[in-house]
Residue, then its C-alpha position, 0 to 999 in steps of 0.5 A: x484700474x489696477x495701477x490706482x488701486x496699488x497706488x491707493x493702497x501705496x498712500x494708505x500704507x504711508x500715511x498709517x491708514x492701514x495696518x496691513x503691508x503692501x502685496x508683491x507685486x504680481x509677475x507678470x507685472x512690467x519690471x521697472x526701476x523702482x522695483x529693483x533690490x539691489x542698486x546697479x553699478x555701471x559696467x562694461x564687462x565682455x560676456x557671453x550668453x545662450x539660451x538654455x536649449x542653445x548651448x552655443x554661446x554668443x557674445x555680449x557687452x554687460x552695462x550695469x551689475x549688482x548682486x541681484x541681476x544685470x543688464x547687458x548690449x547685444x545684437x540680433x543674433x543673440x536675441x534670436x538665439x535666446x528668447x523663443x520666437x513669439x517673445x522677440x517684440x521688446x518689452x516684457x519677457x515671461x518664463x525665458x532663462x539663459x546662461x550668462x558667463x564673463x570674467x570678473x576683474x577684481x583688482x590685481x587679482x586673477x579675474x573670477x569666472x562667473x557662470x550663472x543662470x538668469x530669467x530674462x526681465x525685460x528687453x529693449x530694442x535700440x536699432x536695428x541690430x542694438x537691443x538691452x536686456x534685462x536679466x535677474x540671477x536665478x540661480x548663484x551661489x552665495x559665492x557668485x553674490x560674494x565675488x560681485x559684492x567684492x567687485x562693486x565694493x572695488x569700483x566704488x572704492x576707485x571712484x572715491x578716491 
């Protein structure tokens, strides 16, 4: 019911029906591509992870990056060390955050550390001990957001040429 009623009022926004701007979307909403800000470049970055009560960093493989969060592989260990054990069936994630630090290539540069916190959006179990989660940055300095931009604008530039 809920899913026709913002799809009603979607259709009533776009067609100049109603003066009235769309509501957020709800957080416990499932996060879903359309939803997202900021475009996800593909990437394969090394980084490691731990949850915020576990200091013990794992390691990980990013898969796409932007401004606003990122998505990166893991295995079983990491999935154990992060999320608390009732949110260990993939899906939607509620109040997780983590640590996310990895070296960021920026051409002929020196690689920048990134070490950042992220709240968990979402996670995806691919086999046996293979899973993506979702991650959204929660707290990065403009700095952070800078050094990414800069990278992304990098990797495009290649791609054009």
């Amino acid at each position: 019911m809920a899913v026709f009623v913002l799809m009603f009022a979607d259709l009533k926004h776009k067609f100049g029906q109603s003066t009235q701007p769309l509501k957020t979307v709800d957080k416990n909403k499932q996060h879903l591509r359309i939803d997202r800000r900021y475009h996800r470049l593909a990437t394969t970055i090394a980084c490691e992870v731990c949850g915020i009560a576990n200091e013990e960093r794992l390691p990980a493989l990013i898969l796409n990056l932007s401004i606003g969060g990122l998505k990166f592989r893991c295995g079983l260990q990491v999935i154990n060390s992060i999320l608390p054990e009732d949110q260990r069936t993939p899906g939607q994630i509620l109040d997780v955050e983590m640590e996310i630090c990895f070296d960021l290539p920026l051409g002929n540069d020196t690689p920048v550390k990134i070490k950042t916190r992220a709240s968990v959006v979402h996670s995806e179990r691919l086999a046996q001990d293979e899973f993506h989660v979702g991650v959204q940055f929660i707290e990065s300095d403009d700095g952070v957001a800078r050094q990414i931009k800069r990278y992304i604008n990098i990797v495009q530039g290649e791609k054009e040429h």
